[in-house]
Structure formats: C-alpha cells, structure tokens
C-alpha positions in Angstrom: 122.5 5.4 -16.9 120.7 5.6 -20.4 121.0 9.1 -21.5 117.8 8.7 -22.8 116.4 8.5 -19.6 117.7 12.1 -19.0 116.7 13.6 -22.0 113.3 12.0 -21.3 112.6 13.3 -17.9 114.2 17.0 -18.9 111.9 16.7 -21.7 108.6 15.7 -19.7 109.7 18.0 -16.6 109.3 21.0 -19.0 106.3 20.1 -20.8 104.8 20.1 -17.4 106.1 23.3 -16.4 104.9 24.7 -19.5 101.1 25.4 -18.5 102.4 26.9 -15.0 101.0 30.5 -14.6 100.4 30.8 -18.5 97.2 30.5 -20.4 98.4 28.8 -23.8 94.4 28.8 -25.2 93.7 32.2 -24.9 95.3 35.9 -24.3 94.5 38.8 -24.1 97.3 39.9 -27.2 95.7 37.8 -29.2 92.3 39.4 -29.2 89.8 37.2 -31.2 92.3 34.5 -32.1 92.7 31.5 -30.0 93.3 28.1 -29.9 90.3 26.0 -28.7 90.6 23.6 -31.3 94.0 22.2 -29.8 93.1 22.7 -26.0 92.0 18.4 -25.3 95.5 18.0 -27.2 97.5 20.4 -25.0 95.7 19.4 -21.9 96.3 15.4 -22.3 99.8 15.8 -23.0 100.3 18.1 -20.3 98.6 15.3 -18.0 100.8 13.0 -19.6 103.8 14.8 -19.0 103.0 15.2 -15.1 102.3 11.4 -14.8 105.6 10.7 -16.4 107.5 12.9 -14.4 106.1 10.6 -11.2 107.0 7.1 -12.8 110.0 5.1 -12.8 110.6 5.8 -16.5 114.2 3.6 -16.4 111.3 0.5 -17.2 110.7 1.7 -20.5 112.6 -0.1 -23.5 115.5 1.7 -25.3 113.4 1.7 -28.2 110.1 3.5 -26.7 113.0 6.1 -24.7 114.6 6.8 -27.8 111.2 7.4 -29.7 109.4 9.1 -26.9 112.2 11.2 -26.3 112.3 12.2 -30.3 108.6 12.6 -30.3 108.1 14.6 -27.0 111.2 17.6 -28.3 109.1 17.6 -31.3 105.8 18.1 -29.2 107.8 20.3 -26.8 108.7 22.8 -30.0 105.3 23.1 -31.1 103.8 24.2 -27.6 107.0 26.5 -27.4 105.5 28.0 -31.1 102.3 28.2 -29.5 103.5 30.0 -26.8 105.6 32.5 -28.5 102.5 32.7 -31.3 102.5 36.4 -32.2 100.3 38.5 -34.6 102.9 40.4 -35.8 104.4 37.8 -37.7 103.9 38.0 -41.3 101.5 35.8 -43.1 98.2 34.9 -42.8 97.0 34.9 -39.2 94.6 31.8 -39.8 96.7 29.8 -41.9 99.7 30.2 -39.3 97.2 29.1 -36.7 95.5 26.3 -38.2 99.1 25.3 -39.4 100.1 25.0 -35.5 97.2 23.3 -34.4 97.5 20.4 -37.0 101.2 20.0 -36.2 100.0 19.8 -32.3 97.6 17.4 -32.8 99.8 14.6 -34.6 102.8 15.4 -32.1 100.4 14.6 -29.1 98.9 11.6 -30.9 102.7 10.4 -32.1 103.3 11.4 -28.1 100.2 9.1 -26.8 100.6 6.2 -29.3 104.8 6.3 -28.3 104.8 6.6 -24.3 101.0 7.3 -23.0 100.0 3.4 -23.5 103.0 2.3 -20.9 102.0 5.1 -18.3 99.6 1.7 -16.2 102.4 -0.9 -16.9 104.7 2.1 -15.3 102.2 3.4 -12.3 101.6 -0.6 -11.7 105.3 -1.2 -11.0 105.6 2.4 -8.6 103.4 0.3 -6.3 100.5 2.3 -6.6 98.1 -0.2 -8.1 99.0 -3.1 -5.4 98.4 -0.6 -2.6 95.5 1.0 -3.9 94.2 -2.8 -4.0 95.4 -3.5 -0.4 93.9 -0.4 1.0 90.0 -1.0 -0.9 90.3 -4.5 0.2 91.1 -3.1 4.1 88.5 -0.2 2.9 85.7 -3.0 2.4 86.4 -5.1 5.6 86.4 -2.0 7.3 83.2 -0.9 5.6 81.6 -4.6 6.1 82.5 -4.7 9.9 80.5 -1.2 10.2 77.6 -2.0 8.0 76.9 -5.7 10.8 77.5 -3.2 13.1 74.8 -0.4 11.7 72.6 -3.3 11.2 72.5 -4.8 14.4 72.2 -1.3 16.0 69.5 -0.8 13.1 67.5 -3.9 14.5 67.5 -2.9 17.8 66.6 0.3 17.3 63.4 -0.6 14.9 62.2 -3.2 18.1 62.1 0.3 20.3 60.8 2.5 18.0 58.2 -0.7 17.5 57.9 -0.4 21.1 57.7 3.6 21.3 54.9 3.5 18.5 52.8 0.8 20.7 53.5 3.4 23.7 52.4 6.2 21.6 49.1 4.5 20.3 48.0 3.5 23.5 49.0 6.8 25.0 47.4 8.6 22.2 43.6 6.8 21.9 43.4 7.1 25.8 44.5 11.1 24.9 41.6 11.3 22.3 39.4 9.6 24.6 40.0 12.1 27.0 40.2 15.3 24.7 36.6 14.1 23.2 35.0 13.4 26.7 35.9 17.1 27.5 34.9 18.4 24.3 31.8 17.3 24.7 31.4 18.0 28.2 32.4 21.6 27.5 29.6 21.9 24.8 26.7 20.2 26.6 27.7 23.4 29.4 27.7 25.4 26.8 24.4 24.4 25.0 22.7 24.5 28.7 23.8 28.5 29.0 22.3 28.9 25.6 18.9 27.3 26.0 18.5 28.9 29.5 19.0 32.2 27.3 16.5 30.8 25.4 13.8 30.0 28.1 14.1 33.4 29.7 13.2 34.7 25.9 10.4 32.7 25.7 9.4 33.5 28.8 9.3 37.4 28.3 8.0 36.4 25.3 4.9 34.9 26.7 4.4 37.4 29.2 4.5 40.5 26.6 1.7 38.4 24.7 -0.5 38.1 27.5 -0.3 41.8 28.4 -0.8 43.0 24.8 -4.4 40.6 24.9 -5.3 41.7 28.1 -5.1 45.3 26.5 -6.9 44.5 23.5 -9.6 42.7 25.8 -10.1 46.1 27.6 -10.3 47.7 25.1 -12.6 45.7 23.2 -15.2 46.1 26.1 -15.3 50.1 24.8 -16.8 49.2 21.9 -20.3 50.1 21.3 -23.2 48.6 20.0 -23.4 51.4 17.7 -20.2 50.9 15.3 -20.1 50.4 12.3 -18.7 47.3 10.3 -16.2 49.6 8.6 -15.0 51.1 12.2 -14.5 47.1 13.9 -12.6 45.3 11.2 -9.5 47.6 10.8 -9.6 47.6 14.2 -10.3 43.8 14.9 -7.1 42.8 11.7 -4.3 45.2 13.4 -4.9 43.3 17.1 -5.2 39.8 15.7 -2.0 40.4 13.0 -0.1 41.9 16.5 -1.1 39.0 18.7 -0.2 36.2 15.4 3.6 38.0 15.2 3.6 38.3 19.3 2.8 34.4 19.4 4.8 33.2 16.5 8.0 34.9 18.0 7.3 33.0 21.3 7.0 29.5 19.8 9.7 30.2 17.8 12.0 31.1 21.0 10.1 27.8 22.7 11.8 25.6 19.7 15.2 27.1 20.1 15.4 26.7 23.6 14.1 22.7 23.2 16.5 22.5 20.1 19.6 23.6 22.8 18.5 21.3 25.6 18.2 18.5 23.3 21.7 19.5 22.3 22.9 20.1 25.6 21.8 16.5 26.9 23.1 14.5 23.7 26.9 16.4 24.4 26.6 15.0 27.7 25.5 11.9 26.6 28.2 11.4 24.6 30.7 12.7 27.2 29.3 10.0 29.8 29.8 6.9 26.9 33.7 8.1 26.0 34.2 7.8 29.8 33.5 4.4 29.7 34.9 3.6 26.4 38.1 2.9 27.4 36.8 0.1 29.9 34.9 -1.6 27.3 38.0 -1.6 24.8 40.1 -2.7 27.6 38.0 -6.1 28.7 37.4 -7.1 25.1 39.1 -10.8 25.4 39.2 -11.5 21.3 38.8 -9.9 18.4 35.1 -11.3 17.8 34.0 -9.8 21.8 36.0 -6.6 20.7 34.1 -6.0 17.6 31.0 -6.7 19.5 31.6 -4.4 22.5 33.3 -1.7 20.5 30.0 -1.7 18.0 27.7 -1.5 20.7 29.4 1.0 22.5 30.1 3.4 19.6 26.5 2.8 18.5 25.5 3.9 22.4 27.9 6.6 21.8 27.4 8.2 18.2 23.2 7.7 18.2 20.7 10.0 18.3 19.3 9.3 22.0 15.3 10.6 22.6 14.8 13.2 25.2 10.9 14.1 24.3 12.3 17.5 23.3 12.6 17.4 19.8 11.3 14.6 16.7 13.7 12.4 15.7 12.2 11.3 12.6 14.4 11.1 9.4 17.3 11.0 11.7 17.6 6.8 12.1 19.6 6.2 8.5 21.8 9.0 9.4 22.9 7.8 12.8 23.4 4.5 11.2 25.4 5.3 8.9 28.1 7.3 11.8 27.6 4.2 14.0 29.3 2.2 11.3 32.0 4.7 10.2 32.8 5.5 13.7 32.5 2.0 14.6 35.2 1.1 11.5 37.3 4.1 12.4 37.0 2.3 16.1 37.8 -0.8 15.5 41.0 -0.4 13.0 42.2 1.8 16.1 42.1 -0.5 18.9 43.3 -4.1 16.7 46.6 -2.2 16.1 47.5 -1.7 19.6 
C-alpha cells in the first residue's frame, strides 16, 4: 500500500478529531481575543477532513496524495498553534493572532484547491451518488403511484362533497323556510297579545272620558244665571283642556292598538305564504315558470297587504323595492339547487 495513503488518512483522522469537545474560536482564557476571522476556514476543512476520512482515498493520484498529504501536516500544525494559542507568550497579542489567521487561511485554501475538488469524483465512486439516484428515482415512482392515487380518491371525494353540498342546500332553504314561517307565526301571536293590551287601554280610556263629561255636565247644570263672565271661563278652559288630554290619550291608544293588529295579521300573512313557498318552488318546470312563480309568490309574500286598519299610502315604492331584492335573493337560491 502507498504510504501516502496512511499518512493521509492519519492526517485527515486527526484534523477531524480536532474540533471534538474543544471550542478553537473562542475561550474563555482568552478573554476578548478570538478568532472569528478564521472560523469558515476552520469549519470547511474540518468538514473536509470528515468527508475524507469516509472516501476511498486509495483513488487519488500519487501526486494529489503526496501534495495533500504535505499540505494537510502543514494545515494540521497551524490548528495545533491555534489550539495551544496562549497569551502569555511574548509578543504582540494581535500581531501573533492575525499572524495565525493568515497562515490558516492559505493552508485551508492550499488544502481545498489540493484534495477538496476530488472529494465528488471520490463520494461518486463509494456508491453513494448511483444509489442516491436509484433510491429518488424509486422515491418518484413511489411518489407518482400515490399522487394517481390521491387524485382519484380526490375526485371522488369532490363528487360527494358536490353531492353533500346539494343535500345541504336543499336541506337548508326547506330549514329557512321553516325557521321564517315560525318566526313569523310567533310574532303575529305576539303582536295580537299586544294590541289586545292595547284595546283594553283604549277601552278604559274611553270609559274614564265619558265619566269625567258626565261630571262636568252635572256640574255645569249648578251654574247660575247670576255668574259672572270672569267666574265661567276659568271654569269652562280647565274642563275642556281635561276632556282634550282625556280624548287625545284615547285616540292615541285606538292607533296603537290598529297599528298592532295591522302588524299582527301581516306576520301571519307572511307565515301562511312561506308555507306554501316551498310548493311553488317545487312545481316550477323551467327556469322562465320558476322566475315567474317565485316573483309572484315573494311579491304575495313580502307586500304590504290592506287590512282597513291602518293607510298604506307612501308604502307602494317601498314594498317594491323588497319584492325585487327578496325576489333576487330568491331566485339565486333555488337555480343553484
């Protein structure tokens, strides 16, 4: 065997050993001096050195053996200096270190240019490189058989989530339908509870009116044909500014209670045209019948319907324009199920 193969690998084994359990760039000894400036140098070679020691080094030409082998005891001194660096050593500190650092760097570039340019032609022939190939070319055949697989489980699992959304839809708008229907239901019962409230204020109302004129009519009969101007008009204001407030407060109460049964029987309007809705939706043959049905109904739905309680004048623009937003809303619904 070349006994620069020997020398080589002791060489290489100890530059790799080197670093073990030691921190070359700083200490603690050292205090404020250290050695950043060389670490990339001292950390490729050491990488260097750990590749080699792997590789099948007997490949290399005499020539690069003999020189690598010269240039890695000469690289090998220098991190021995830096190891051993001391500040008790005479001569300037800096100088000594900056002196070191220099000699390091064209030692590891020597080292690079010498041996680090064979290290791919070396891990090529371990075998490493032809593997590596075989096992990313099994890696991708592996990886294309999965991705037809994911795909085709993909596709079938977008046609029932298709299918689970259709479900959902037409689960859901029957679900609204019904929510809204008792909604409304709920709020026609409770508008008629409030305008019976209502009534039975208007009624008392009423009745405390009447009572309070048929005590100022009494009383008015006690009135002789002796008084004075002065005496009847103070009098004659306080009884008709009582009976104004008395009445006012009862045809106030008398509009509330219309305003609440108007309310109540447009809620249960309402509720009656959603229970139907779904029917209409249902037996709409194209799109063209559908738009028509669906417009009609929402428009029976969402409009203001008379009761003779309450004027609806003003009200027609504003139940127009719901008719068509509902009626939009509506129709977008219903074409996507």
């Amino acid at each position: 065997m070349n006994p620069n193969i020997n020398k080589f690998k002791e060489i290489t084994q100890s530059i790799a050993n080197l670093s073990k359990g030691k921190d070359l760039i700083h200490r603690t000894e050292w205090g404020e001096i250290n050695f950043e400036m060389a670490e990339t140098d001292v950390k490729s070679v050491i990488h260097m050195a750990l590749d080699l020691c792997s590789l099948p080094i007997e490949l290399l030409p005499d020539s690069v053996l003999t020189q690598g082998s010269d240039t890695a005891e000469r690289l090998m001194q220098h991190l021995q200096q830096l190891d051993g660096f001391s500040l008790t050593v005479g001569g300037d500190i800096n100088n000594r270190r900056n002196d070191l650092i220099n000699r390091i760097h064209q030692a590891a570039d020597e080292f690079s240019r010498t041996v680090g340019l064979w290290i791919p032609y070396l891990s090529y022939h371990r075998g490493d490189a032809e593997e590596n190939i075989k096992k990313l070319n099994q890696t991708i055949s592996t990886v294309e058989e999965q991705g037809k697989e994911h795909l085709l489980k993909l596709s079938k699992s977008n046609n029932e989530a298709r299918q689970l959304i259709e479900n959902i839809k037409s689960t859901s708008a029957e679900a609204g339908v019904a929510v809204f229907t008792q909604d409304f239901s709920d709020e026609s019962i409770k508008n008629d509870a409030t305008a019976k409230k209502w009534l039975a204020v208007t009624i008392a109302m009423a009745i405390v009116t009447m009572i309070v004129l048929t005590i100022f009519y009494r009383q008015s009969l006690g009135i002789t044909a002796g008084s004075t101007l002065a005496q009847i008009v103070p009098i004659l204001g306080c009884r008709i500014l009582i009976v104004s407030f008395l009445f006012t407060i009862t045809v106030w109460c008398g509009r509330m209670y219309k305003a609440m049964r108007n309310q109540a029987l447009q809620n249960r309007h309402r509720a009656l045209g959603l229970k139907t809705f779904r029917a209409f939706a249902d037996a709409a043959a194209d799109t063209q019948t559908r738009d028509a049905v669906l417009r009609e109904t929402t428009h029976t739905i969402f409009s203001s319907t008379p009761t003779g309680l309450i004027s609806d004048n003003g009200s027609g623009d504003a139940d127009s324009n719901i008719v068509q937003i509902a009626g939009g809303m509506l129709n977008t619904a219903t074409s996507k199920q």
